[in-house]
C-alpha positions in Angstrom: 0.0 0.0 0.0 2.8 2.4 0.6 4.7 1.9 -2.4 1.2 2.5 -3.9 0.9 5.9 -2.1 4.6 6.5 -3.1 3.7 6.2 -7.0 0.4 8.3 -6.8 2.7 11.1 -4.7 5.3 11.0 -7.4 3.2 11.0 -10.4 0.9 13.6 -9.0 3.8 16.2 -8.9 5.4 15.2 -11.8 1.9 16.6 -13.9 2.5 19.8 -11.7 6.0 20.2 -12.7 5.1 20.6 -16.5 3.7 24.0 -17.6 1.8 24.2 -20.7 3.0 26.6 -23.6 0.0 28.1 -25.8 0.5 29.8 -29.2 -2.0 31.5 -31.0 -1.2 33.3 -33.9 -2.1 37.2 -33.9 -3.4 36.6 -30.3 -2.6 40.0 -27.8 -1.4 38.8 -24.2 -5.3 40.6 -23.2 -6.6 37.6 -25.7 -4.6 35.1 -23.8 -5.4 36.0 -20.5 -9.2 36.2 -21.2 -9.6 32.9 -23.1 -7.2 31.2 -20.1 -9.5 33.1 -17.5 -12.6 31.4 -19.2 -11.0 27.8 -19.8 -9.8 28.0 -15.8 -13.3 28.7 -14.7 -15.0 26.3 -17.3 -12.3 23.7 -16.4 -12.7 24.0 -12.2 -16.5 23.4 -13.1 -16.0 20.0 -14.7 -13.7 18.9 -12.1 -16.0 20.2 -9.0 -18.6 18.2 -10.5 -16.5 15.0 -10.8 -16.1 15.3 -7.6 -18.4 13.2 -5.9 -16.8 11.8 -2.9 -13.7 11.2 -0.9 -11.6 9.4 -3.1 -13.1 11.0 -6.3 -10.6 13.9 -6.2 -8.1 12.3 -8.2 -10.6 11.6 -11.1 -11.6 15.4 -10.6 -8.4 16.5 -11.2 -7.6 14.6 -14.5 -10.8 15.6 -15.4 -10.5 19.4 -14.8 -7.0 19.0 -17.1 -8.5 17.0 -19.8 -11.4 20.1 -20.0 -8.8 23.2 -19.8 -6.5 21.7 -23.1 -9.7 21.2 -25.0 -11.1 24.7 -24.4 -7.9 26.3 -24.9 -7.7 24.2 -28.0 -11.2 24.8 -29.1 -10.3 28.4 -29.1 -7.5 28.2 -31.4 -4.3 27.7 -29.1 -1.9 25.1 -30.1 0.5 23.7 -27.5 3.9 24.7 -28.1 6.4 21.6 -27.5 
């Protein structure tokens, strides 16, 4: 069970140590931080409602990820590599 615990600790900041790039061609920095703003709210959404218990947090979390990348990318942002 601990080296279970050990993994999930270790894989969980691992995901937090990578920041995500976006390009948009001809967007202003006020047209990034607008569309993030609205991806970060729509995103936290999904993941509160994924949350539906204790050990459901987890879940949430990919969740509220999964949502933020396809916003951003649904608005035109690419992710730079």
């Amino acid at each position: 069970m601990k080296k279970i615990i050990l993994i999930f600790i270790l894989v969980l900041f691992s995901g937090c140590a990578t920041k995500i790039i976006w390009d948009k061609p001809g967007a202003t920095q006020v047209d990034f931080n607008t569309d993030e703003y609205d991806c970060r709210y729509k995103a936290k959404t999904v993941g509160y409602m994924a949350n539906r218990g204790p050990h459901d947090w987890l879940w949430a979390a990919m969740q509220e990820k999964d949502e933020y990348i396809r916003c951003m990318e649904s608005k035109g942002y690419a992710q730079r590599k």
